[in-house]
N, C-alpha and C positions, 0 to 999 in steps of 0.2 A: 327820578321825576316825582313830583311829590302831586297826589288828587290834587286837582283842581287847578295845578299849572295852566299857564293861557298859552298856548301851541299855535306858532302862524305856521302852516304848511305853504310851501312857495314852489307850486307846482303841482296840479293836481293830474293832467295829463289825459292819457287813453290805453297804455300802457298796462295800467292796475295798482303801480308802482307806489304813485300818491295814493290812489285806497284804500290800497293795505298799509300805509302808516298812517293814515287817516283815523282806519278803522284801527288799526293799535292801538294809537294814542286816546281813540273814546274809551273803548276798554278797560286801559289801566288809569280812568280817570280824567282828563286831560280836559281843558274845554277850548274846543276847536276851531282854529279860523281858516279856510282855503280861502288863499290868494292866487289867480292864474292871470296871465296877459289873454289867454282864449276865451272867448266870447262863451255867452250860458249855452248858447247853442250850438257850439263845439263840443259843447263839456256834458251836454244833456246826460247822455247814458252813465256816465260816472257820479254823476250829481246827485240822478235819481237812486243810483247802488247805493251812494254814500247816506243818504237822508231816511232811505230805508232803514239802515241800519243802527241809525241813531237813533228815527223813532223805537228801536226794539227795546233800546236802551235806555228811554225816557230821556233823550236828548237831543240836543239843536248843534248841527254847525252854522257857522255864520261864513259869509263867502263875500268876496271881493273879486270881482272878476273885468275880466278888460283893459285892467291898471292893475298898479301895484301901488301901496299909500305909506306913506310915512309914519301915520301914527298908527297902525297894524305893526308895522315892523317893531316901533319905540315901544309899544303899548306891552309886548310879549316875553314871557318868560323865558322861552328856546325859539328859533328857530329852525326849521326841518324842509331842507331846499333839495328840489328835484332833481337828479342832474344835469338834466337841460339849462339849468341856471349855470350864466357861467362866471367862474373863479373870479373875473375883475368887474362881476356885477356893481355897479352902484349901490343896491339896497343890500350888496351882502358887506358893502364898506361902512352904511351905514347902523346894521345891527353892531357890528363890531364897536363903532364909537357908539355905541349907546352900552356896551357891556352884554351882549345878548347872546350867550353861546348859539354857535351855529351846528348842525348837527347834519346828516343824512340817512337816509334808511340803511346801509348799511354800516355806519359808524355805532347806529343804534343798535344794528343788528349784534356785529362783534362784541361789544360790550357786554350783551345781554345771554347770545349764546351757549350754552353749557357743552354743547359736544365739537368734537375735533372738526376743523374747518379747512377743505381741499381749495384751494382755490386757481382757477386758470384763466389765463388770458393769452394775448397775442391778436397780431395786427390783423391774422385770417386765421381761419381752422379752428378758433374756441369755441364754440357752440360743440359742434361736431369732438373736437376733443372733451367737452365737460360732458357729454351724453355716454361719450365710450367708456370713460373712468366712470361716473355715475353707475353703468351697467356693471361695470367688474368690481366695485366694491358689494352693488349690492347680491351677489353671488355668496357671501359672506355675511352683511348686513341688508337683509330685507328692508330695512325701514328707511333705509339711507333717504336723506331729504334734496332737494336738488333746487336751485334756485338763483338769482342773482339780475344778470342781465338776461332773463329768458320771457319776459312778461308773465314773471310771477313772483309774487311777494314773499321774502325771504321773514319777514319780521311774524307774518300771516304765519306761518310757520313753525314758528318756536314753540307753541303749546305741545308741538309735537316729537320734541325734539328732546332727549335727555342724555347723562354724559356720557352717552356710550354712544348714541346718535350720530353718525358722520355726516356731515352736512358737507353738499358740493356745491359749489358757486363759481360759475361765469362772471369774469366781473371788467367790466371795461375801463378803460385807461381815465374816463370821466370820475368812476367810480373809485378807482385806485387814487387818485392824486386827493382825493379828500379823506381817504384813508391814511397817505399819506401821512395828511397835515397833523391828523389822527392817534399816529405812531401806532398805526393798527396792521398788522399783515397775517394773512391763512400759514397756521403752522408746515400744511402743505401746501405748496408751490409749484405751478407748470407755467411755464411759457412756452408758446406755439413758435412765434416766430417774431422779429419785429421788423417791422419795416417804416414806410410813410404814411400817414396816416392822419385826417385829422387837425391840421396844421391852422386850418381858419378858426380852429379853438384853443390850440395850444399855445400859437404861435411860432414855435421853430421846432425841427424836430428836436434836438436837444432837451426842450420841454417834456414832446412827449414820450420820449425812449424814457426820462423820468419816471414818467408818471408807468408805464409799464415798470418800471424799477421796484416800484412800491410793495408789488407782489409779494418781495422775500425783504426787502429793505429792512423792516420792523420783526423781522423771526427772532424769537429764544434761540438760543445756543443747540437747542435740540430739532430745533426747525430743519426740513428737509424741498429741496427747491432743484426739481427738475429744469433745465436750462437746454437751448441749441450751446453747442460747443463753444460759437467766439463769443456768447452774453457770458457762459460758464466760466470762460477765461477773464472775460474784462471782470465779470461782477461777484463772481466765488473767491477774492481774496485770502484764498487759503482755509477757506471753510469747509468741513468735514462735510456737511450736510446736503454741498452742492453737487449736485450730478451731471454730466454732460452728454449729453445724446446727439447721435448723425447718422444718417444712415448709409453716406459713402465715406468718412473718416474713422479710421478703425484705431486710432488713438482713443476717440470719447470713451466717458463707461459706458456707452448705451449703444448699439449698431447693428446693422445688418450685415450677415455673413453673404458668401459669392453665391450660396447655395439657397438665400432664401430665410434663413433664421435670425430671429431678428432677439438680442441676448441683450443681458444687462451683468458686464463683466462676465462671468464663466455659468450664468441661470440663465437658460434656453429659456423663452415668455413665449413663446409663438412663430409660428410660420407664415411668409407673406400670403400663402390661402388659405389662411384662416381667415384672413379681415376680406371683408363683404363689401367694402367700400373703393372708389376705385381709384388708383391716382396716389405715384408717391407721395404726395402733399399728406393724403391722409394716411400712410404706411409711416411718415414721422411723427401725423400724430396719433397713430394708435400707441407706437413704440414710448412713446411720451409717456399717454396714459397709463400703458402698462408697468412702464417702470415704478410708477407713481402708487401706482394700485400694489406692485409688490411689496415697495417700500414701508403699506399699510397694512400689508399683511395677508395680500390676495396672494395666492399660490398658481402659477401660472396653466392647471387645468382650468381653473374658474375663471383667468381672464383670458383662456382657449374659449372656452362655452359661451363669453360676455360677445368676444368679437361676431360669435354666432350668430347673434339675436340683432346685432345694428346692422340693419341693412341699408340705411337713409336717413339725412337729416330734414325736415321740412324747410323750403326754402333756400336750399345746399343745393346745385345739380339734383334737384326733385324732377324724376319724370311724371309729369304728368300727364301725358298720355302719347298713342302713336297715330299720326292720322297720313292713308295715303303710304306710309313706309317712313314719313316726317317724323321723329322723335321733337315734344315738343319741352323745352326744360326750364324748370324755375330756378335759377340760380341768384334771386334779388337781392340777396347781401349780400353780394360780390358789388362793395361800394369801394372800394378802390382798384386802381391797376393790375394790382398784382394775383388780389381775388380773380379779377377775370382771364388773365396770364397763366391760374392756374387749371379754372376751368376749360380755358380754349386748348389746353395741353394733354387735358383727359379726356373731353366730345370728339370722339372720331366722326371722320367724312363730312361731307363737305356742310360747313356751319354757317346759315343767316343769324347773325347778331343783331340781338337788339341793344342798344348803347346808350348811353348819352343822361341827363340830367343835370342836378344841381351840383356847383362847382365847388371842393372841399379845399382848395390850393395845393392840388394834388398834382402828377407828373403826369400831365395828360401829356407831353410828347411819347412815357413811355406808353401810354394806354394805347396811340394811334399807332405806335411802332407794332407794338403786339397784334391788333387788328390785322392793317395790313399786311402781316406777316402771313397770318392763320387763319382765316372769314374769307367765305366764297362771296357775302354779299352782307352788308349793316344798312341799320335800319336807324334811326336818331331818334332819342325820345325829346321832348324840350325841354331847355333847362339852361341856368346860366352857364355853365359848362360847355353845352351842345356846340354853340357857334365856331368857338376855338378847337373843337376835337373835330369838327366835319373840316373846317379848313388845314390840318396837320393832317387829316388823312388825305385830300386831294391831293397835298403838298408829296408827301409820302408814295401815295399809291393812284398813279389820276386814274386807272383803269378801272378801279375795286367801285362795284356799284354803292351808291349810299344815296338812302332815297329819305327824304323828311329834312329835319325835324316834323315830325309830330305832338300835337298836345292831345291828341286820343290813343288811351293807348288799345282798342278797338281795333281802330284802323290803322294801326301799328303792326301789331299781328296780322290782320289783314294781310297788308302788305307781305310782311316776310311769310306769311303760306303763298305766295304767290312767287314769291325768288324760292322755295325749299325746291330739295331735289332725293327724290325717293332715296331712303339711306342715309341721309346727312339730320342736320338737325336747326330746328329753331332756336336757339338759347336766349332766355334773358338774361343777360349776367351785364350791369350796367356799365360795373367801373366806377359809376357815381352816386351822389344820394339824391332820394328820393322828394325832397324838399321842394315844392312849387306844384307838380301836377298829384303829389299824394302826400298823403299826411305822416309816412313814414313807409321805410321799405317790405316790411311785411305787408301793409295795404298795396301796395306795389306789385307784391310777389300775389296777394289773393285776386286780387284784380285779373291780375296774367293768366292763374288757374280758372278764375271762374270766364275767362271769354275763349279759352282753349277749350275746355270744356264745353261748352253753348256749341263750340265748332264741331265737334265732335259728335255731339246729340245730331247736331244737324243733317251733318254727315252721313251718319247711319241711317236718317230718315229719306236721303235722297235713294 
């Protein structure tokens, strides 16, 4: 990118995501336009980070905000699109016939990075999997960099980064299908799991088990790509590099023994008490990470000590706090079925759910199946989803209490401390996204803490 490039950023967001390419792109020159559909008064706190920073630099971005405009798009040397843009955008068909490379933060990122790149995903359990490898590389490499889909900027980043640097990234199937198009993939590769996902972006699953595909798609011959056993079969084509992990199939290279030990081929990595986390869900993917972290050169005392140290993911089955005997739990990116399938299989005693939101065209039969299977009592949040998941659960269960929709989610909690039963637990764990009554699911998830919390305070005052 050569000074003085004219840079539209199409998506400035709340995230940080757009800031930190924002703030790259002034840095190395760049003269900057934010384009966003959200109003100035969505965007205030980001606005003002961003303007700061430019004044530091003796310089001005220019913003378009509310709309998106034709001659921004025409007018610009790269474009640099959010991921929230999506793939059959109109104004990303119209950079193209205008000849406008389209780029994203991390296509930028890859390009630019000089140290080795871990990369994971999967339909659930990647956060939580990027934080445990994260931990066990840097047992070895203190500096290790961590970044991706976590709300924080990977590009922000790279002044820090040199080629001995390992850099781990989360990176979502949004982010992978432009990497994709990219021919870009993490020489190191995990996958958690894949399931459905997503589908009112992708369009079919087919599209996006793809777009998870991307992960190892584009590796060197020297690339190494941890896998569950049937992607390893359908997608390791005879590839040296590929690895297969399960933790009840003792064919994979990766598994657990009867006794507990969890090996990669005939190398003992760890024993199921060593991981602090609970819930086979996450015993495949610590075994995941560990494999991953061997492969890199971790020694499996160091990724014994790493498991040590994770005791919780924020926003994962986060307790945050107990009230009365009620364990009250944030589980808010549990935005599909299966997330909360897996959380309702690790909360012991008896569980009020709280449920429901915006609709992804996702399997809500099985989401209602699940519920009524395991939930002493649900609670609905509002959302386009809600309507069709409260009526599958009557359909299902006419006994199982279900009180709402609600559009506060106040009186949401409310409600379910009022069905909890000493021993059991509150869970937020949706099943859906966050879309309509929050501006995204971590707002979601702090909302929940902070009115649990306030109950709590209360509590203690009475």
């Amino acid at each position: 990118m050569k000074v003085g490039a004219r840079v539209l950023v199409m998506g400035l967001g709340v995230h940080g995501g757009g800031l930190g390419v924002a703030r790259w792109l002034l840095r190395r020159g760049a003269e900057v336009t934010v384009t966003d559909l959200a109003s100035p008064e969505a965007l205030a706190d980001s606005i003002a980070r961003l303007d700061a920073f430019a004044a530091e630099l003796g310089k001005q971005v220019r913003y378009t905000l509310g709309e998106h405009r034709a001659e921004d798009v025409c007018s610009a040397d790269m474009l640099v699109v959010n991921p929230a843009v999506r793939p059959d955008s109109p104004w990303l068909a119209l950079a193209r016939s205008c000849g406008i490379p389209i780029e994203t933060e991390m296509t930028l990122f890859f390009r630019a990075c000089p140290g080795p790149i871990l990369g994971v995903t999967g339909t659930k359990g990647k956060t939580t999997t990027t934080l445990l490898l994260a931990e066990m590389i840097r047992q070895r490499y203190p500096d290790t960099v961590v970044a991706g889909n976590l709300r924080v900027s990977a590009l922000e980043l790279l002044d820090q980064i040199g080629p001995q640097t390992p850099v781990v990234l989360e990176l979502s199937s949004f982010q992978l299908e432009r990497l994709g198009e990219a021919r870009c993939s993490p020489s190191y590769a995990l996958l958690t799991n894949v399931g459905v996902d997503h589908l009112n972006w992708h369009g079919s699953l087919a599209a996006y088990v793809n777009a998870k595909r991307q992960i190892m798609a584009h590796q060197g011959p020297d690339g190494v790509a941890v896998l569950p056993l049937a992607q390893a079969q359908e997608w390791g084509q005879g590839r040296p590099g590929v690895i297969s992990y399960s933790l009840t199939d003792p064919t994979a290279d990766a598994t657990m023994t009867d006794d507990g030990v969890l090996r990669y081929r005939d190398v003992e990595l760890f024993h199921r008490s060593d991981l602090r986390l609970p819930g086979d869900h996450n015993a495949a993917n610590a075994l995941a990470a560990a494999v991953l972290a061997y492969r890199f050169g971790i020694d499996p005392a160091a990724i014994v000590a790493a498991l040590h140290r994770v005791t919780g993911v924020e926003h994962r089955l986060e307790l945050v706090t107990i009230i009365d005997g009620v364990r009250y739990i944030n589980d808010t990116t549990a935005t599909n079925p299966a997330a909360t399938a897996a959380a309702l299989a690790t909360v012991t005693g008896p569980v009020v759910l709280i449920a429901g939101g915006a609709d992804k065209d996702l399997d809500l039969p099985a989401l209602a199946a699940t519920i009524a299977e395991r939930v002493a009592a649900v609670v609905l949040l509002d959302g386009s989803a809600t309507p069709r998941l409260q009526a599958l659960l009557r359909s299902y269960k006419p006994t199982l209490p279900v009180h709402g929709p609600f559009d506060n989610l106040s009186t949401a909690v409310q409600t379910a401390r009022g069905l909890a039963q000493a021993g059991g637990a509150v869970l937020l764990s949706p099943g859906c996204a966050s879309f309509g009554m929050f501006r995204n699911e971590f707002h979601r998830g702090e909302a929940f803490r902070r009115i649990v919390r306030d109950l709590a305070a209360a509590h203690a005052g009475e």
